[in-house]
C-alpha positions in Angstrom: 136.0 100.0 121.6 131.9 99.6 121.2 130.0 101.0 118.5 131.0 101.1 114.6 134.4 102.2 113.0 134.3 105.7 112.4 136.5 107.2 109.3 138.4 108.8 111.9 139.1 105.6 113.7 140.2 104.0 110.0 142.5 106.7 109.9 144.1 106.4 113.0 144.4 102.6 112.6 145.8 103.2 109.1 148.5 105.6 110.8 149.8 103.8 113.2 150.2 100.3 111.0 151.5 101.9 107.9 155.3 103.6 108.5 155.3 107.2 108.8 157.5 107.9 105.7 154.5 106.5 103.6 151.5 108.0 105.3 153.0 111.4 105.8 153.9 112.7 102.2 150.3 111.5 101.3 148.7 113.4 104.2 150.3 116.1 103.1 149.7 116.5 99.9 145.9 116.1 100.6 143.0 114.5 98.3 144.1 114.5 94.6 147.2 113.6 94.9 147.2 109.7 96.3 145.2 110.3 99.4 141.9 109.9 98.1 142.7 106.1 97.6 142.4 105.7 101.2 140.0 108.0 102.0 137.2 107.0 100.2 138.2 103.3 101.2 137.9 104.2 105.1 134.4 106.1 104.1 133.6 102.6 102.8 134.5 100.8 105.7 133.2 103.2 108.0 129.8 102.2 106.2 130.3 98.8 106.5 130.8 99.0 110.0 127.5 101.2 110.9 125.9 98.3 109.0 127.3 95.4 110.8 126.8 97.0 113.7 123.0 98.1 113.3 122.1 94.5 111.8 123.8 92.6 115.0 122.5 94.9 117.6 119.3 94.4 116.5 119.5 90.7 116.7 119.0 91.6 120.7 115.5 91.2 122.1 115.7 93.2 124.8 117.6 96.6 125.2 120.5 96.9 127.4 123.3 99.1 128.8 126.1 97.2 126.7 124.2 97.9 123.0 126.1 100.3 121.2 122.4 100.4 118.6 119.2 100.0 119.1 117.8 96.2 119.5 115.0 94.4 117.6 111.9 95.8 116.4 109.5 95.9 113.9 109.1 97.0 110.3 109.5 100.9 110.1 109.9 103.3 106.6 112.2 106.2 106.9 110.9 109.6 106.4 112.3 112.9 105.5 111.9 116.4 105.3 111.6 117.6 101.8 111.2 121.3 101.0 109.4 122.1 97.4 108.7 125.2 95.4 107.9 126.2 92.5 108.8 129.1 90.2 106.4 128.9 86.9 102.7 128.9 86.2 102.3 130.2 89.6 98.2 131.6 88.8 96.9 128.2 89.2 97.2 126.5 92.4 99.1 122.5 92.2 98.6 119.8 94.5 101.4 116.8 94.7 99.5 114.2 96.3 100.3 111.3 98.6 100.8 108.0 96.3 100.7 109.6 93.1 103.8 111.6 93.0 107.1 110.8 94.2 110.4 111.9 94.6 113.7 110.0 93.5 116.9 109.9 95.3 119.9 110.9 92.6 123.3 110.8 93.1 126.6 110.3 90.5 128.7 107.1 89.5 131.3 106.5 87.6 131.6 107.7 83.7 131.6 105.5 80.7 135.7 106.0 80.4 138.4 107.1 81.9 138.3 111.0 82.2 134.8 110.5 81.3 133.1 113.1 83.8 130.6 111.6 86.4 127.2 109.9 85.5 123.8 111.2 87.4 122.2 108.3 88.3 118.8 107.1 90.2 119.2 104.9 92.7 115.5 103.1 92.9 115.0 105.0 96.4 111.8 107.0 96.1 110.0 108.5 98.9 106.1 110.3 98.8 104.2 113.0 100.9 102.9 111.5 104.1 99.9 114.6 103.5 99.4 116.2 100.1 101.5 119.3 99.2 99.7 122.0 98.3 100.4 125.1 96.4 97.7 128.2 96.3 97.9 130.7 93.7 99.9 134.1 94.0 102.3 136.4 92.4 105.3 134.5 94.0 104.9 131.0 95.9 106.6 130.5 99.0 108.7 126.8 99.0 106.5 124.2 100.9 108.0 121.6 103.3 106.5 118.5 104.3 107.2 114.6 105.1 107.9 112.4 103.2 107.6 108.1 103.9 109.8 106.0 102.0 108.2 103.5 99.4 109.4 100.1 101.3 110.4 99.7 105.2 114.1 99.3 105.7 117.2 100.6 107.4 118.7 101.1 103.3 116.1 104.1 102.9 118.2 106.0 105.5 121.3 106.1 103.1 120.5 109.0 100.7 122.5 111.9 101.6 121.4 115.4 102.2 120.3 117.3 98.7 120.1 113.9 96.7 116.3 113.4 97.1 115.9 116.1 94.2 113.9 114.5 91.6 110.2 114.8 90.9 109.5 111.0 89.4 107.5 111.6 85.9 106.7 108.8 83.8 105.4 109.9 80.3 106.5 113.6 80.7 106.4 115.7 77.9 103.6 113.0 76.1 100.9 114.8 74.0 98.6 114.4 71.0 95.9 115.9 69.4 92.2 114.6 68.2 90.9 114.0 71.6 87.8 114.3 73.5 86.5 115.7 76.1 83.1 114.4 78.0 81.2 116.6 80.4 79.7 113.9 82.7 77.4 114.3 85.8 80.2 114.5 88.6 83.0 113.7 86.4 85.1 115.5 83.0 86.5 112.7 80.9 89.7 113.2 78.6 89.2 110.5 75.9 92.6 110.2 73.5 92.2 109.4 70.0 93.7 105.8 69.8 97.3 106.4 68.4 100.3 107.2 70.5 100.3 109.2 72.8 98.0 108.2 74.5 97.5 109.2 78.3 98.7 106.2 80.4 97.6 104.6 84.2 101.1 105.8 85.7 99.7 109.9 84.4 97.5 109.5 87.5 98.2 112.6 89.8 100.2 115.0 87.2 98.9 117.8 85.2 97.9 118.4 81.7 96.6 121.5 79.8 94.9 121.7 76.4 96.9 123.4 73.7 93.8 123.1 71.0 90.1 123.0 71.2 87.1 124.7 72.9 89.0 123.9 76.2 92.5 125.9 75.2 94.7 127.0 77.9 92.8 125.1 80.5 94.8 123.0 83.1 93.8 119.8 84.6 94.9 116.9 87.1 94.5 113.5 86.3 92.6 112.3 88.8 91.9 109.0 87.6 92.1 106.1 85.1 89.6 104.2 83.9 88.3 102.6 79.7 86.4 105.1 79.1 89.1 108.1 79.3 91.2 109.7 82.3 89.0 111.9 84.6 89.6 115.2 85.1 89.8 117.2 88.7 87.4 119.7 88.5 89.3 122.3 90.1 87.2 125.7 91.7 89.2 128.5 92.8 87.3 131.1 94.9 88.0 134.4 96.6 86.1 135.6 99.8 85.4 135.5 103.1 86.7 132.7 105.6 84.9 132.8 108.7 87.1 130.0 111.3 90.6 128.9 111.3 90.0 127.2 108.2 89.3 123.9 106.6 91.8 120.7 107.3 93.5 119.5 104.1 90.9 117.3 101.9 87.8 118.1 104.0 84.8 117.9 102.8 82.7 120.8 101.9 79.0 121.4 100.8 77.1 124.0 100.2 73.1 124.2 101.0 72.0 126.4 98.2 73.5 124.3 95.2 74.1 121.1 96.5 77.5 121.0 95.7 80.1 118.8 97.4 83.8 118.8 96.9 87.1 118.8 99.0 88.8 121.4 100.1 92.7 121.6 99.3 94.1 125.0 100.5 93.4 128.0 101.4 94.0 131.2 102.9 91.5 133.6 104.8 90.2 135.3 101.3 91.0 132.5 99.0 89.7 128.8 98.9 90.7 125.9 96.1 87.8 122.8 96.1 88.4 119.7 93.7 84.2 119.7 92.8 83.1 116.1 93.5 79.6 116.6 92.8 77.0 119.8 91.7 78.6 123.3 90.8 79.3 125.5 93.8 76.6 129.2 93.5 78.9 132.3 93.5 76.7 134.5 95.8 74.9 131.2 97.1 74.7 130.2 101.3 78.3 129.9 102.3 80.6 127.1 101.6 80.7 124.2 105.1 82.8 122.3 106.4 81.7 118.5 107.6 84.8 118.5 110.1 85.4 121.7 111.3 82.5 124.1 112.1 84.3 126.6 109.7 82.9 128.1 106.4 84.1 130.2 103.3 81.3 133.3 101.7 82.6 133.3 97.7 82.5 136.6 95.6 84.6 135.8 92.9 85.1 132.6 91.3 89.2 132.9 89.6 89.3 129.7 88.1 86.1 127.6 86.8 86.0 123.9 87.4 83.5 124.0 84.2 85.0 122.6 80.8 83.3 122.8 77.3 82.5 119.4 75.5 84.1 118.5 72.3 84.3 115.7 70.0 88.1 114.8 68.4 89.0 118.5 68.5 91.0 118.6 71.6 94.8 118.9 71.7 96.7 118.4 75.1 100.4 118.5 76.9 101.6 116.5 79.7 103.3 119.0 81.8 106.6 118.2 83.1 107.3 119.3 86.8 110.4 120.8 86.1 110.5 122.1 82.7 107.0 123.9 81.8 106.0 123.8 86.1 109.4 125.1 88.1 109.5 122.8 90.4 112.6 121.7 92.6 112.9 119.9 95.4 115.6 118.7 98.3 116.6 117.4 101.6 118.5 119.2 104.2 119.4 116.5 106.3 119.0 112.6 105.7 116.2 110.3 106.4 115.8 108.4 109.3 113.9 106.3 111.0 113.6 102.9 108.5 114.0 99.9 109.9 113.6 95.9 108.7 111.1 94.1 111.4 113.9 91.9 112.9 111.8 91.7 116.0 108.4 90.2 113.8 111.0 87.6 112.1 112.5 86.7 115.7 108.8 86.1 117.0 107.8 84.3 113.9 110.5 81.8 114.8 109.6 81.0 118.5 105.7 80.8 117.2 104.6 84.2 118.7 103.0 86.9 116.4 102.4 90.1 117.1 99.0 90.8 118.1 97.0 94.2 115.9 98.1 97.3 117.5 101.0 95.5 119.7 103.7 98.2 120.5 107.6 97.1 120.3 107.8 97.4 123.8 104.9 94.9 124.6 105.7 92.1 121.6 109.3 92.0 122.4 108.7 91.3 126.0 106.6 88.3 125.5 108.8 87.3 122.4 111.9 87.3 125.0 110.3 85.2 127.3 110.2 82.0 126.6 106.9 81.2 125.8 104.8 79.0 128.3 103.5 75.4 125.5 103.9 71.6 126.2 104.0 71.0 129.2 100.8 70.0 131.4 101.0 73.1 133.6 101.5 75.5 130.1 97.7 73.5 129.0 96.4 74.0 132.3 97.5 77.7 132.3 96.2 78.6 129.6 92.6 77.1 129.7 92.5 79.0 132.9 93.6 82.1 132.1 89.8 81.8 130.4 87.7 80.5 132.6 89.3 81.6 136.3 87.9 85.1 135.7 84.7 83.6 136.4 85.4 81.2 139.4 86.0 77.9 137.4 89.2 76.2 137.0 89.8 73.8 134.0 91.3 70.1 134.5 93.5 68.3 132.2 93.1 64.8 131.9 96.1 63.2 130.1 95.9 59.4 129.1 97.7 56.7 131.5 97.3 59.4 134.4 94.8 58.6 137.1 92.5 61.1 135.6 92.3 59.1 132.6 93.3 56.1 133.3 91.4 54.1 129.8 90.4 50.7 129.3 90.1 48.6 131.7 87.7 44.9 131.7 86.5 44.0 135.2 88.7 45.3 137.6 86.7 46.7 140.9 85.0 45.0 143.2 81.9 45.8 143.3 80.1 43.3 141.8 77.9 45.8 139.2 80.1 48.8 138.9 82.9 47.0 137.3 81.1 45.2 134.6 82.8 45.4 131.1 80.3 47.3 129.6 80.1 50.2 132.6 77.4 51.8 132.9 74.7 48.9 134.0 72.5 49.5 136.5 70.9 46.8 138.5 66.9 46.8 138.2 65.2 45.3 141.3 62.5 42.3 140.8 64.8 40.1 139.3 63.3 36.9 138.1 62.3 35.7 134.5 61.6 39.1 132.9 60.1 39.5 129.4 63.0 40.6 127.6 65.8 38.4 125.5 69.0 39.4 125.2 70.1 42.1 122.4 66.6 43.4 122.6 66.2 47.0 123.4 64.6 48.5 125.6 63.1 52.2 126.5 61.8 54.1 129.4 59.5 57.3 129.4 60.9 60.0 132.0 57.5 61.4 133.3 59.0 64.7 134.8 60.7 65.2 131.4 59.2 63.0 128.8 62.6 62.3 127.3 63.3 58.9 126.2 66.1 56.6 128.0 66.9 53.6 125.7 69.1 50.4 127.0 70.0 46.7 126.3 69.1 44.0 129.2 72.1 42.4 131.1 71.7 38.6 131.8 73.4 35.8 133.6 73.1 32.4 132.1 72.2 29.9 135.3 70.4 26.8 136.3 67.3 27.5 137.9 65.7 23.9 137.6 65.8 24.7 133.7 68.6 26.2 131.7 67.1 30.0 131.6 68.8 33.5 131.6 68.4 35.6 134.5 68.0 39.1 134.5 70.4 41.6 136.3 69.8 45.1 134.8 70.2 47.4 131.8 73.1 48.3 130.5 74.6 50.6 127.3 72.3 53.4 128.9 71.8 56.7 127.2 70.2 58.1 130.4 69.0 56.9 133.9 66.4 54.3 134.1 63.9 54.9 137.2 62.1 52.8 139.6 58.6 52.1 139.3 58.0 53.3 135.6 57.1 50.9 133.1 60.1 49.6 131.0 58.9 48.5 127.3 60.1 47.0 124.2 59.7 50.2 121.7 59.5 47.5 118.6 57.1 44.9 120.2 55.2 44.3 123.1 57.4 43.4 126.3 56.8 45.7 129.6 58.3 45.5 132.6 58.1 47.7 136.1 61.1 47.5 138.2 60.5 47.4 142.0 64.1 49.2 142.9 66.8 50.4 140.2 70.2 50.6 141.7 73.7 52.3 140.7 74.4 54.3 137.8 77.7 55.1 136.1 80.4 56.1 138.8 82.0 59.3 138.0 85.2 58.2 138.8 85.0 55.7 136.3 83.6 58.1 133.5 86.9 58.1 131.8 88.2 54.5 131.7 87.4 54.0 128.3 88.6 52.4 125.2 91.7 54.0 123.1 92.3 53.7 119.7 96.4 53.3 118.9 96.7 57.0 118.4 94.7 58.2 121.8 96.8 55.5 124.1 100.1 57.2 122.9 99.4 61.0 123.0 96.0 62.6 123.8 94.9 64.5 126.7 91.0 65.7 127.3 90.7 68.7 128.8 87.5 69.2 131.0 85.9 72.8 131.3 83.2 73.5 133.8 79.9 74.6 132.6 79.7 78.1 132.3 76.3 79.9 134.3 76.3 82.5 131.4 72.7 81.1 130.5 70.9 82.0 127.1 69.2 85.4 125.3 66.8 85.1 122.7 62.8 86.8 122.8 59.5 85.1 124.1 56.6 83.8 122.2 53.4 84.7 123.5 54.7 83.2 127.2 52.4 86.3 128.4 48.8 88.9 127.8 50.9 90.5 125.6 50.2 89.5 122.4 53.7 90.2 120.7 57.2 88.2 121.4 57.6 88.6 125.2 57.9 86.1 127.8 57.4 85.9 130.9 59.1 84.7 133.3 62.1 85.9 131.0 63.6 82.7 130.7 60.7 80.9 128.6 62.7 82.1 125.0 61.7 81.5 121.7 65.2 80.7 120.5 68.2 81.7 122.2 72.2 80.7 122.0 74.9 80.7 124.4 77.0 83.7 123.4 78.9 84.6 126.2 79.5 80.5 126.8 80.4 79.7 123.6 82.7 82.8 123.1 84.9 81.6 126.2 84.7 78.1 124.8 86.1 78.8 122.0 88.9 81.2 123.1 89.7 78.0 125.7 90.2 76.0 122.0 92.4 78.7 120.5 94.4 79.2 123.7 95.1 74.9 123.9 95.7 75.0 119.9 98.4 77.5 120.4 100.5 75.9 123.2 100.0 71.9 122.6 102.6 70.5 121.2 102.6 69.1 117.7 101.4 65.6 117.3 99.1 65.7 120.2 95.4 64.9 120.3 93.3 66.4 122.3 89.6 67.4 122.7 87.6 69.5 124.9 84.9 68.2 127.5 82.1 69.9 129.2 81.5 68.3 132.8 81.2 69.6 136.5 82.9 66.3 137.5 85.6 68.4 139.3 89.4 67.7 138.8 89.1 64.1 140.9 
């Protein structure tokens, strides 16, 4: 058998283990008289089962023909269909809006006592609109059904049965008070409670009040808002006229030319329209009513309900509606929800070091979190600096210490007599005699082509030439290339000297036998890139007749910066970060050596 225990499968199990004497009588005589023991127990264990059974299956990465549920995946929140209506103060049109207002799953528990009938209880389960609800005026109002999301992901907000979502969540219902305020502002109405209790309260956001007292009795508002100074107040426009279109999408927003008005509109039909006024006072008789979505718009003749309210200072009285009680409202499920899920698949990622990427679909981050991912090793480094810099006909090269790519220190160990010097990088400077230098002095050279300036420190051999004297064999601890035939100087004093020849340089194969510190000799690796021929962008500087920023030709900039180059660079550093293993130096060289 595959798949959870059903309460028919309980049964059957039950049957055939317990002796037929037993199970019979109870059978017979049905629930109420012994037989509900059991009953409800298999229902219990038939639960149990569906949850075992959903929480290992989905401990599979990949889907297969053996899975009796569905396998891993990420975070989902159930959602249901709930249907709504309303049966009181059905003149004035009501909105239930996403976030604010929610609706509680209810079912019954056990009473206090023995014999004690059943307790109605809330379960914590709450689910909201997934689009406002809306309800438009008219002498009876037609029940409205819309989607609902759960409040948290999770397979648990699939459990409520059909008819328990019933509840309309309420805090504060019934809370009201007198002495209050009301404030007529630009774009917004204020409702300012006199400081004693009741007082209107954060959690009031998005259910309805109406003034029982004052200039304003009668009037119903939302609560649209919280803030110190007072609760704002929807203003609320209810129009009848002309729609010219399909109509206006829930929440669009509308203006109209004449006034300057600006609002959203919340429902409608093709001779009435509701607008929550954001701004201005729409003109009855004024150019029609737009849309900024849809190319529709609404003519108004008759305005049924005014958004306008009267100012008044400690005379207003008010009434927290309550949605069932003074509004009619009921609500229900016909069928479960469905569709929650916990993100098994994001936790299973999370421990092999692979996240989901923004946007990723199931389908694509459970195939890279099943395969095992490509880190450590020197291909996995290799692989993944290319995957950045092949697209562009370059290949990366990883040099890893001890390899012959990187071999590290070494003290004398070729044969050619210059090359292999300790220090590396001498070259030999012809007209070798008694030169003008000492040793630790340093020593410059002006490139002529680009004026840059190549300092170095002398090389000497200490020999008998008739007198004990040093003799002079190069330059070594280069930053550049010396040249023949230009004047060598001391840049603090006043020694020169031309060299007749200049010989060797560093030898590229020897560019990476170099000191290690304790930490590089055990576990570091450089990996070369290639330079990039991306080039620069920036703007000129008077390179031209113009007489503005232009250049020409167009690579004489004015400042410029390696974009393109340094946005491949740096995705080459993210890529190594993410597969290296822990513990491992590294850094990142620029070079066109090639991989020798």
């Amino acid at each position: 058998m595959s798949g959870p225990l059903s309460i028919q499968d309980l049964v059957t199990v039950w049957e055939s283990t317990y002796d037929s004497s037993y199970v019979e009588p109870l059978e017979r005589l049905g629930e109420g008289k012994g037989l509900e023991a059991y009953t409800q127990s298999f229902a219990q264990l038939a639960r149990v089962s569906e949850a075992i059974d959903t929480t290992t299956q989905s401990m599979y990465l990949l889907p297969s023909s053996g899975q009796s549920d569905d396998p891993a995946a990420g975070e989902s929140r159930a959602t249901v269909t709930l249907t709504v209506e309303r049966t009181k103060r059905i003149d004035y049109p009501i909105v239930l809006k996403s976030g604010d207002v929610w609706f509680y799953e209810q079912t019954s528990d056990w009473g206090e006592a023995p014999g004690d009938p059943a307790q109605v209880v809330l379960t914590g389960r709450r689910y909201t609109p997934d689009s406002d609800f809306v309800f438009l005026p008219g002498a009876s109002t037609p029940s409205v059904s819309a989607i609902a999301v759960a409040e948290q992901a999770g397979y648990g907000y699939n459990n409520p049965m059909p008819g328990s979502i019933s509840v309309i969540g309420q805090p504060g219902t019934g809370f009201n008070n007198s002495g209050a305020s009301v404030v007529v502002g630009t774009n917004e109405d204020y409702l300012v409670c006199a400081p004693i209790a009741d007082m209107i309260v954060p959690d009031h956001v998005g259910q309805y009040l109406v003034f029982t007292a004052g200039a304003n009795l009668g009037a119903i508002r939302r609560i649209g808002g919280y803030s110190p100074s007072g609760v704002i107040l929807d203003r609320l426009e209810y129009f009848e006229g002309t729609l010219s279109g399909s109509g206006f999408t829930t929440n669009e927003v509308v203006y109209q030319e004449s006034s300057g008005a600006f609002g959203r509109a919340i429902g409608g039909t093709a001779t009435k329209l509701v607008i929550v006024v954001t701004s201005g006072t729409f003109d009855l008789y004024g150019t029609a009513i737009m849309g900024t979505v849809t190319s529709n718009s609404f003519s108004a003749t008759k305005i049924i309900i005014s958004p306008t309210l009267t100012a008044e200072n400690g005379t207003a009285s008010w009434h927290v509606l309550d949605w069932q009680t003074d509004l009619g409202f009921t609500a229900t499920n016909a069928a479960s929800p469905s569709g929650g899920k916990i993100g098994v698949l994001d936790e299973l990622g999370k421990e092999r070091g692979i996240y989901r990427n923004a946007g990723e679909t199931d389908t694509s981050y459970r195939k890279r979190v099943a395969n095992l991912p490509d880190v450590v090793s020197p291909g996995a480094i290799t692989r993944a600096a290319n995957r950045a810099v092949t697209p562009y006909g370059l290949n990366a090269c990883l040099r890893e210490v001890g390899s012959a790519k990187y071999p590290g220190w070494f003290y004398d160990a070729v044969s050619d007599a210059y090359s292999g010097w300790y220090d590396m990088d001498c070259q030999v400077v012809g007209g070798m005699g008694i030169p003008p230098f000492r040793p630790g002095q340093r020593v410059a050279q002006i490139n002529p082509t680009t004026g840059a300036i190549v300092y170095g420190t002398p090389v000497f051999d200490f020999a008998l030439m008739g007198t004990y004297t040093w003799i002079f064999r190069g330059i070594a601890n280069r930053t550049g290339d010396f040249l023949p035939g230009v004047l060598i100087y001391d840049p603090d004093g006043t020694d020169w000297f031309v060299p007749g020849s200049v010989q060797g340089a560093l030898d590229p194969a020897n560019t990476f036998r170099v000191y290690l510190d304790l930490l590089e000799s055990r576990a570091f690796f450089f990996l070369a890139v290639p330079f990039l021929p991306l080039g620069e962008f920036g703007f000129g500087w008077d390179d031209a007749l113009v007489c503005a920023y232009d250049a020409s030709p167009m690579s004489n900039f004015f400042d410029g910066y390696p974009y393109g180059t340094a946005g491949i660079y740096s995705t080459v550093w993210k890529q190594i970060e993410a597969v290296r293993a822990g513990g491992v130096g590294w850094d990142m060289l620029k070079d066109d050596l090639g991989c020798v």
